[in-house]
N, C-alpha and C positions, 0 to 999 in steps of 0.2 A: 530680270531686274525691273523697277518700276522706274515708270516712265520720266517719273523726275531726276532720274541720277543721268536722262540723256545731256544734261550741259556741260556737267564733266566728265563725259569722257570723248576721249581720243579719237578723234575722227581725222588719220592721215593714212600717209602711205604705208606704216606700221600696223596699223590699229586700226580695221575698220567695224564701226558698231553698226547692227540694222534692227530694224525691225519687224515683226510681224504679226497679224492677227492668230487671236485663237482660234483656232478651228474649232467649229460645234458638231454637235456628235452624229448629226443626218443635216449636215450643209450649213453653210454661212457662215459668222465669225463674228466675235467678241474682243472686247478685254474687259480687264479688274475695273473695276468702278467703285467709288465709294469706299465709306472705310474713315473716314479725316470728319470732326464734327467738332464744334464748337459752343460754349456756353455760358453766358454770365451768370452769378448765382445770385437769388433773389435778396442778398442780405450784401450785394457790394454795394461799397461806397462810393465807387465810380463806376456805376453801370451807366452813365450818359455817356464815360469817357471810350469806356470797352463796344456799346453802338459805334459811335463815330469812327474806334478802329474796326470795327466788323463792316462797317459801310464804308470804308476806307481802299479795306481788302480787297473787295470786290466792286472797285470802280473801273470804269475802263484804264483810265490813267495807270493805276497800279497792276492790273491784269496784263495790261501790253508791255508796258514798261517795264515793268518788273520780273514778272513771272514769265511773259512770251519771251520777252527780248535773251532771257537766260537758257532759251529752251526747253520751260517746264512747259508741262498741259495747262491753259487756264481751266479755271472752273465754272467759267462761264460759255456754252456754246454757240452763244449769238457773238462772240469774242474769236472764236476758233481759228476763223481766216484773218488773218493779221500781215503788217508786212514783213514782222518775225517769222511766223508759222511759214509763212510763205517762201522763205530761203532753203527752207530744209524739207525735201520729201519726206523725213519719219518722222516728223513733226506734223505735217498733213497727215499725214497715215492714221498716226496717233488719235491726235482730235478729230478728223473721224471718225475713229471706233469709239473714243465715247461717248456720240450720240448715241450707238450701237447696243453701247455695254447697257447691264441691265444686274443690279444686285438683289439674288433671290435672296427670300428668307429661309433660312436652315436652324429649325430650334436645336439641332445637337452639334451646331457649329463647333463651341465654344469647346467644351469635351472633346470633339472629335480634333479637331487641331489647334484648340491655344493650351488645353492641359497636356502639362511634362508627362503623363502617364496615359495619355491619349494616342492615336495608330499613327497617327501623323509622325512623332521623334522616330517611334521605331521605323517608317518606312522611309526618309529620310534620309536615318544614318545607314540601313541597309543598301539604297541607294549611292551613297558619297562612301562610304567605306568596307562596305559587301563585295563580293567579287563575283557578284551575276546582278548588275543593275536591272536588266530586263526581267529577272524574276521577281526582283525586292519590289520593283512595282506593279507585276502584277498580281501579287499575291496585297501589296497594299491595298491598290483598288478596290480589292476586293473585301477588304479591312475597312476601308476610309467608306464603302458604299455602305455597309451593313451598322458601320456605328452611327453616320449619320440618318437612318432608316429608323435607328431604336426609337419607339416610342416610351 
């Protein structure tokens, strides 16, 4: 799950959430980065108003208070150590891996997992409703590596 749904959830004696880095494939460790982007378009009528909330967003005030204090990731990493971040080890953990993280570019992204007839649904659902998970993904891999490859 991404790392923003860490504020609600359940963290007792029932429910314990964790977390952990990705492993990279000959050592060291990642996570998801990027992905969220924003944009005023050159024809609004209040593009001074949509600045001032975009420099709003990313002020300290709104970063800690807002976004740390809930347990999300800020988005700013000079932000990272907070005295929110700071109460929750997977919340440090977190915001240190996204100095870490690093979002390549993939031109057959888009086809290979946001289209419905892309490898991605089928390994997926082979995955959650197949009855050999460990086959459905490696036979995926090897789906998800060769569509992203096509030139």
């Amino acid at each position: 799950m991404p790392s923003t749904t860490l504020g609600t959830m359940p963290d007792d004696d029932k429910v314990k959430v964790g977390v952990a880095p990705i492993p990279g494939p000959d050592g060291g460790e990642s996570t998801f980065v990027g992905g969220d982007s924003v944009g005023i378009s050159a024809t609004s009528k209040n593009a001074d108003a949509a600045w001032d909330f975009i420099a709003w967003t990313m002020s300290d005030q709104a970063q800690t208070e807002i976004v740390a204090k809930n347990k999300d990731v800020v988005a700013r990493t000079d932000l990272a150590s907070n005295k929110y971040s700071a109460a929750d080890p997977r919340v440090v953990l977190i915001n240190g891996m996204v100095a870490k993280g690093k979002t390549p570019f993939a031109m057959n992204f888009g086809p290979t997992y946001n289209d419905p007839n892309g490898p991605w649904l089928q390994v997926a659902r082979g995955a959650v409703f197949g009855n050999d998970v460990g086959g459905a993904l490696r036979t995926g891999a090897e789906k998800l590596t060769a569509a992203l490859k096509q030139e």
